[in-house]
C-alpha positions as CSV (number, residue, x, y, z in Angstrom):
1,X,3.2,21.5,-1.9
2,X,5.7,18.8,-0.8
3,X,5.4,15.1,-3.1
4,X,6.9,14.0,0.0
5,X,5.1,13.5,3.3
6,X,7.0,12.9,6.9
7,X,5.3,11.7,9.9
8,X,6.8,10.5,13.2
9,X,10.3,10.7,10.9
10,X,9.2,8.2,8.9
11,X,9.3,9.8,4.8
12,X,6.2,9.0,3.0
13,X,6.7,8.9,-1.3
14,X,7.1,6.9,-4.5
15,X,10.5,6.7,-2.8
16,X,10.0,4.5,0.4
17,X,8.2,1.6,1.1
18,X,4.1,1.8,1.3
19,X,3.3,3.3,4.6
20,X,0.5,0.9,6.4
21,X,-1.9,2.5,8.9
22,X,-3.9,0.4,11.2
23,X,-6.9,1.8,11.5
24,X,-8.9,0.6,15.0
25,X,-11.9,2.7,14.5
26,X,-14.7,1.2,16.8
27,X,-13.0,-2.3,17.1
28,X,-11.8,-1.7,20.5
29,X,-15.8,-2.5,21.4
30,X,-15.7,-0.5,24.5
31,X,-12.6,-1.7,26.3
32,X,-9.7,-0.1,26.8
33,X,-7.3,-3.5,27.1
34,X,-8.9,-4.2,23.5
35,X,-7.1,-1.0,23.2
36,X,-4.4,-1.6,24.4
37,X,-4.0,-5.0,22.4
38,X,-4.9,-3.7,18.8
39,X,-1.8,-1.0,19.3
40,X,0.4,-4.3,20.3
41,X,-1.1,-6.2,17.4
42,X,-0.5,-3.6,15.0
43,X,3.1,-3.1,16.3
44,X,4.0,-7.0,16.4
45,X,2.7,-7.2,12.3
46,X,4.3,-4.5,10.9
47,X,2.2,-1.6,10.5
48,X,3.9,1.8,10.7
49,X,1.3,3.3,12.5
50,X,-1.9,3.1,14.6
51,X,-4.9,5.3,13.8
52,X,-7.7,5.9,16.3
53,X,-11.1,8.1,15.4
54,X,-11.4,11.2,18.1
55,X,-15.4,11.9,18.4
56,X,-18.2,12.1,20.2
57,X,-21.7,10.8,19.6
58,X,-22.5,14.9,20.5
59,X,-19.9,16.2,18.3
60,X,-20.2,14.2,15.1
61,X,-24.3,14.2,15.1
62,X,-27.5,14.8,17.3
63,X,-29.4,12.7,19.3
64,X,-32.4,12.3,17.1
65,X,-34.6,9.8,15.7
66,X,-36.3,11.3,12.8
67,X,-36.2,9.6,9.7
68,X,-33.3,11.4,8.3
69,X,-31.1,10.6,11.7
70,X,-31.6,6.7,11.6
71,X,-30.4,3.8,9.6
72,X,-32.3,1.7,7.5
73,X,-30.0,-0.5,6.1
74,X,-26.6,-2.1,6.1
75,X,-24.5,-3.3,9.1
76,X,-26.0,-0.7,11.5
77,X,-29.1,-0.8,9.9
78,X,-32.0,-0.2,12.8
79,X,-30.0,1.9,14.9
80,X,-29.4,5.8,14.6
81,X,-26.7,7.3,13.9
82,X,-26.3,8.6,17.8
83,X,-27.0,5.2,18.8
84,X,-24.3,4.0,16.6
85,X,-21.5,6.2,17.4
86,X,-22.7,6.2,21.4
87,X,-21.7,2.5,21.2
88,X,-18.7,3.2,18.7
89,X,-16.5,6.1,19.8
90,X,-13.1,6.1,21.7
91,X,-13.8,7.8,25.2
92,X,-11.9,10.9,25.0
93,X,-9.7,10.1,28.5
94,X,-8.9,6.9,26.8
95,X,-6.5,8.8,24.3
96,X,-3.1,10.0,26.7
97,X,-3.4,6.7,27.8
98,X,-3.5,5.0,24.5
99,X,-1.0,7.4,23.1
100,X,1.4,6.8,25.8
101,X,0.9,2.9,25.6
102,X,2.1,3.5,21.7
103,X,4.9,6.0,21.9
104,X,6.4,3.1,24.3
105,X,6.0,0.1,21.8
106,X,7.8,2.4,19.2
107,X,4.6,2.7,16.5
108,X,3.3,5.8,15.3
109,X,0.0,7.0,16.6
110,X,-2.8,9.7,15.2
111,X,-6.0,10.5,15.1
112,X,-9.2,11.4,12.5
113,X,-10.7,14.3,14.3
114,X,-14.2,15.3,13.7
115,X,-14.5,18.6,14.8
116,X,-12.3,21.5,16.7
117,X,-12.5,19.9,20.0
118,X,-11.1,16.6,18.9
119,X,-8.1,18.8,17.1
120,X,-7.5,20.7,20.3
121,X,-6.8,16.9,22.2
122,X,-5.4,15.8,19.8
123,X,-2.9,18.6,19.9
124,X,-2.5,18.4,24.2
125,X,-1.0,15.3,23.1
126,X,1.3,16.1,20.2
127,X,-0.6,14.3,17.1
128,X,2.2,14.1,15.0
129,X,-0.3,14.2,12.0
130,X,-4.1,14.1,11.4
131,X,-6.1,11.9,8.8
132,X,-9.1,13.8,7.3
133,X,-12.6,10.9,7.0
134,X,-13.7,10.8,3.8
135,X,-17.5,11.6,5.4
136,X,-15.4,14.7,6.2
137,X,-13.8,15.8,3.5
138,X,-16.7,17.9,2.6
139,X,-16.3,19.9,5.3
140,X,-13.5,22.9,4.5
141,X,-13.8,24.5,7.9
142,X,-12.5,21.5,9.7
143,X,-9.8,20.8,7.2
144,X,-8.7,24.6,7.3
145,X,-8.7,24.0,11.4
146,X,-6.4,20.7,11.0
147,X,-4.1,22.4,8.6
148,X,-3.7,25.3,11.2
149,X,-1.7,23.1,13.3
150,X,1.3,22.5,10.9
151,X,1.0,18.7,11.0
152,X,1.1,16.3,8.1
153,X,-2.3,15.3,7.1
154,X,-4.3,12.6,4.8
155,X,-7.5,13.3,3.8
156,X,-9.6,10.5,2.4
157,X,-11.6,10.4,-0.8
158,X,-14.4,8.6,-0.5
159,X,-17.8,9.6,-2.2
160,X,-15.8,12.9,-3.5
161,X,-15.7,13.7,-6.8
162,X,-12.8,15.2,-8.6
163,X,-14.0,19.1,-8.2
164,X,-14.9,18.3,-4.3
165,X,-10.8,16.6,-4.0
166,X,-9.5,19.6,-5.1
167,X,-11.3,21.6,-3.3
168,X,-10.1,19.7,0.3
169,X,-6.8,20.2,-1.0
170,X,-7.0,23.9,-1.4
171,X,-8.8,24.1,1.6
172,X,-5.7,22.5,3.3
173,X,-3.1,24.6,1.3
174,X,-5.1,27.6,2.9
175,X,-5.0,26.3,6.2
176,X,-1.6,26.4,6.5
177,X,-0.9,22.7,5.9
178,X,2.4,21.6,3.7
179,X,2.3,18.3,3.9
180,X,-0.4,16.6,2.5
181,X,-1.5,13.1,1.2
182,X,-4.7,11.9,-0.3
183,X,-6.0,8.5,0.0
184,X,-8.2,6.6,-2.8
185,X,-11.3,5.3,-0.9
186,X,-14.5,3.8,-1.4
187,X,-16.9,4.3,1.3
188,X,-18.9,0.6,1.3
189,X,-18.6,-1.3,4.5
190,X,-17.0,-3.4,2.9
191,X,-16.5,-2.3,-0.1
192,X,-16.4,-5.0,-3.2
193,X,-12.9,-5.1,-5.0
194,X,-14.5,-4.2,-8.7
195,X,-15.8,-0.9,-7.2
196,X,-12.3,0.2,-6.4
197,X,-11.3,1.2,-10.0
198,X,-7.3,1.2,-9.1
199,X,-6.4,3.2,-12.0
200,X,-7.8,6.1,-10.2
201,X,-4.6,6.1,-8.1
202,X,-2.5,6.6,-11.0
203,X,-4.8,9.8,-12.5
204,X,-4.9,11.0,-8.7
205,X,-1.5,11.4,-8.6
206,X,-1.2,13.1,-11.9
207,X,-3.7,15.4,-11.8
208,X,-3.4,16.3,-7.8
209,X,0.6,16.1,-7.7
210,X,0.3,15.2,-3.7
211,X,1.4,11.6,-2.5
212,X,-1.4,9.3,-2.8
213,X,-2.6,5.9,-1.3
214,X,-5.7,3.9,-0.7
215,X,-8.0,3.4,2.3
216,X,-9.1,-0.2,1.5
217,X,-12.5,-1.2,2.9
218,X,-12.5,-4.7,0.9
219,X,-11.8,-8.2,3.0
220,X,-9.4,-9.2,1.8
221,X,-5.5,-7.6,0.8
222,X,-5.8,-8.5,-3.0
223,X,-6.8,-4.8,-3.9
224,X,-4.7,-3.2,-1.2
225,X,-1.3,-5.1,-2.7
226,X,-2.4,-4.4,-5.8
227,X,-2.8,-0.6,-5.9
228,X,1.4,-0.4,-4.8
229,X,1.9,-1.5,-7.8
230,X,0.5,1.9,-9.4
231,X,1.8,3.7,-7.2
232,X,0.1,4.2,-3.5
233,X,2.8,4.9,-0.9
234,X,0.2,4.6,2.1
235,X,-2.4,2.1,2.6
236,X,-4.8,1.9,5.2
237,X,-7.0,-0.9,6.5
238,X,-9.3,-1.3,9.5
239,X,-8.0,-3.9,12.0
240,X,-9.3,-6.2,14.9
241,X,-8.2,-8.7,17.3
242,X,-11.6,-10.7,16.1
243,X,-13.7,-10.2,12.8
244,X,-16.4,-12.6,14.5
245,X,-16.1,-9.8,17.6
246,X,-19.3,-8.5,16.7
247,X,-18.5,-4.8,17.0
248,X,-19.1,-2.3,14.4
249,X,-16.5,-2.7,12.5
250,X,-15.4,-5.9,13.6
251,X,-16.5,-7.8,10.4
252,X,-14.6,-6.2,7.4
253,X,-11.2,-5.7,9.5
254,X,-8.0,-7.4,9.3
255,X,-7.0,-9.6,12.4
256,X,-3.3,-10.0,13.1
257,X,-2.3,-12.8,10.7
258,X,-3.9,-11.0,7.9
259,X,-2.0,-7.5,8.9
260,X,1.3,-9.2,8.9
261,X,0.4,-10.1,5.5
262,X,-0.6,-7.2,4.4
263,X,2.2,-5.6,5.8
264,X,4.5,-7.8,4.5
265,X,3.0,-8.0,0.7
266,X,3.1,-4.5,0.2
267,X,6.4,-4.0,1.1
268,X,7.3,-6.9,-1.4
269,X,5.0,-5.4,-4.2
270,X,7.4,-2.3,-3.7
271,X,10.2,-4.1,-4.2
272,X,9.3,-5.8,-6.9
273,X,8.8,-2.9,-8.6
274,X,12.4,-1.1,-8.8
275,X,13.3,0.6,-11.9
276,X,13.5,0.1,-15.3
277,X,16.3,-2.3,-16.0
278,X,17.3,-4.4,-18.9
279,X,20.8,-5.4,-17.2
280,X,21.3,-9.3,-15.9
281,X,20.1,-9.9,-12.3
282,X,22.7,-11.0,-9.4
283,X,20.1,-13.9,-9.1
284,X,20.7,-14.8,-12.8
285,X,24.2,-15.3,-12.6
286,X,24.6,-18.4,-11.9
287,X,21.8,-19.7,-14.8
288,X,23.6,-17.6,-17.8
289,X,25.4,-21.1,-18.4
290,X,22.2,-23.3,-18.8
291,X,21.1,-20.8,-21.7
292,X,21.3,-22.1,-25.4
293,X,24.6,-21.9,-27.4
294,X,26.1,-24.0,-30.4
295,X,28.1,-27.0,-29.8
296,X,29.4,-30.0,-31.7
297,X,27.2,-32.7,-32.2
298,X,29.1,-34.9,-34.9
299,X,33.0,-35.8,-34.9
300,X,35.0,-33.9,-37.5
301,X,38.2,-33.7,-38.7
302,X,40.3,-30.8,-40.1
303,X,38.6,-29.8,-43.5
304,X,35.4,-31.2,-43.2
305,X,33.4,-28.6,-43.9
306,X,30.1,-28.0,-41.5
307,X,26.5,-28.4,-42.6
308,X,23.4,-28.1,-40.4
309,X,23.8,-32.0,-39.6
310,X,27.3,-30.9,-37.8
311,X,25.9,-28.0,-35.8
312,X,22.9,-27.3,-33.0
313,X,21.7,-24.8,-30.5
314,X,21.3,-26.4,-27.5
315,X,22.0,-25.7,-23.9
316,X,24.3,-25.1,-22.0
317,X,25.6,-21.5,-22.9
318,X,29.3,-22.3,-23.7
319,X,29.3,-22.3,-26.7
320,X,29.0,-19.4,-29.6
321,X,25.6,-17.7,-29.3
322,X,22.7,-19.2,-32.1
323,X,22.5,-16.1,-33.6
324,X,26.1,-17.1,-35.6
325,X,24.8,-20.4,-36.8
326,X,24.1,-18.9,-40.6
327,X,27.8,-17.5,-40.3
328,X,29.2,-21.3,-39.7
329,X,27.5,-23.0,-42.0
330,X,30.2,-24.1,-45.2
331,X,33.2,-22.7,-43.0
332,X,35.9,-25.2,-42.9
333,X,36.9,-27.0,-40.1
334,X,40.8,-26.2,-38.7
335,X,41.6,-29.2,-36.6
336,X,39.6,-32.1,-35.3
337,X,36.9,-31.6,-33.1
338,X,34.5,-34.6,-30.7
339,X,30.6,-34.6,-30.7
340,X,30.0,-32.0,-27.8
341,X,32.7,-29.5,-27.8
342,X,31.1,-26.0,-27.4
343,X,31.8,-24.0,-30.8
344,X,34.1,-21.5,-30.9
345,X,35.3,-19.2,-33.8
346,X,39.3,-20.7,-33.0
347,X,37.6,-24.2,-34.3
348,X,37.6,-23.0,-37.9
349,X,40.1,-21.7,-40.7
């Protein structure tokens, strides 16, 4: 299986720089011009691509209020889970529209689909890839279905273990699918930073061998910046046009300003992080003078010969490098020289 993914033509690797997915989940609240503006937000800060959640409150649960079907605690707590996704999920004649509305501002757009239905719109409209939930990942038959179709696809980790990751991934490799990624994720809504355990990106990618990121459910993009620096080519965060919106989601999403940064940070953590190289930087060029050297700091005349009192490292770098000092002292001075003359090896006999 490829260690490179490709979506939309964009190349996805330890390569290229971190692919971001803006995740709108439920923060659209119900209207479609909320829509419509989180797609333009993502666009105007940077994200690569858009990601919406196909569903519906019938195909993802069952409207039922027993004990096991409700929620007790957390942000939805009182609600169940019908209830929650009935107020959550993107109508499903919302999606050409949405898709369209992308595919003209020039930004990637795809899907999480929760069942075969949602994979069979999804592919009326061309997904270009598909993005496994981690509440999902669980479920082989669905993954086998998404790989059927050929696209690239991300499956998030959350709440899997290690044997249940590899099983997605074979389920996948079964399915058809040749493009895959996998995405560290903790499932907490939001999720606190110390329960992230970054280092887990690093093992993920050596014991799975597929290109791996992080879906970051933490509020801030401290952990998300972070985890390029070991090595996650994609990262994906839930986004909003107002945490205080009061929608499901609303709360532990990025707005624009913080997307932009995000954006923007991870591509510079990227950078940063180059190759191993010992040679002098373009940017030091200019600053090799101001480095420490021997020079003069007594007059002399020809055959004095030089003690420590004669001779200092100092800066600038003109002069010989320190490392010659023992080698000077005693030698015999050739011709007159003034306090502040870089030394050089012509100054002695």
């Amino acid at each position: 299986m490829s260690k490179l993914v490709t979506i939309d033509g964009r190349k996805i690797g330890a390569g290229f720089s971190p692919y971001v997915i803006a995740e709108m989940s439920a923060n659209h609240n119900g209207d479609i011009n909320k829509a419509f503006r989180i797609i333009d937000m993502a666009k105007q800060s940077g994200a690569d691509a858009i990601k919406m959640q196909t569903y519906t409150p019938d195909t993802i649960t069952i409207n039922c209020d027993l004990p096991d079907f409700q929620l007790l605690d957390g942000l939805w707590a009182g609600r169940t889970l019908y209830e929650l996704y009935q107020e959550a999920y993107t109508p499903w004649d919302w999606h050409k529209p949405l898709f369209e509305h992308a595919k003209k501002l020039g930004i990637t757009i795809f899907s999480s689909p929760f069942d075969n239905t949602a994979v069979d719109l999804l592919e009326e409209l061309n997904s270009p890839a598909y993005k496994i939930a981690s509440f999902e990942a669980i479920d082989l038959p669905l993954i086998k279905y998404v790989a059927s179709t050929g696209k690239p696809m991300i499956i998030s980790t959350g709440m899997a273990d290690a044997d249940e990751i590899q099983e997605a991934i074979e389920a996948a490799r079964e399915g058809g699918c040749k493009e895959l990624a996998i995405l560290h994720c903790v499932s907490g809504y939001p999720a606190p930073a110390e329960d992230y355990n970054l280092k887990t990106v690093v093992d993920m990618q050596q014991r799975f061998g597929l290109v791996t990121g992080l879906s970051d459910h933490t509020l801030d993009n401290t952990t998300a910046i972070a985890s390029v620096a070991l090595g996650a080519s994609i990262i994906e965060k839930h986004v909003t046009l107002d945490c205080n919106g009061g929608g499901p989601d609303d709360s532990f999403s990025l707005e624009a300003d913080e997307l932009k940064a995000l954006c923007d940070g991870a591509k510079i953590a990227w950078q940063a992080l180059g190759q191993v190289d010992y040679g002098r930087k373009s940017s030091e060029s200019d600053n090799v003078k101001f480095r420490r050297s021997l020079y003069f700091v007594r007059d002399l005349n020809a055959g004095d010969v030089v003690t420590e009192a004669d001779i200092r490292s100092v800066r600038p770098g003109f002069g010989l490098a320190p490392k010659y000092l023992d080698q000077l002292l005693g030698r015999v001075i050739k011709q007159s020289v003034m306090r502040g003359t870089a030394v050089s090896w012509t100054a002695f006999e």
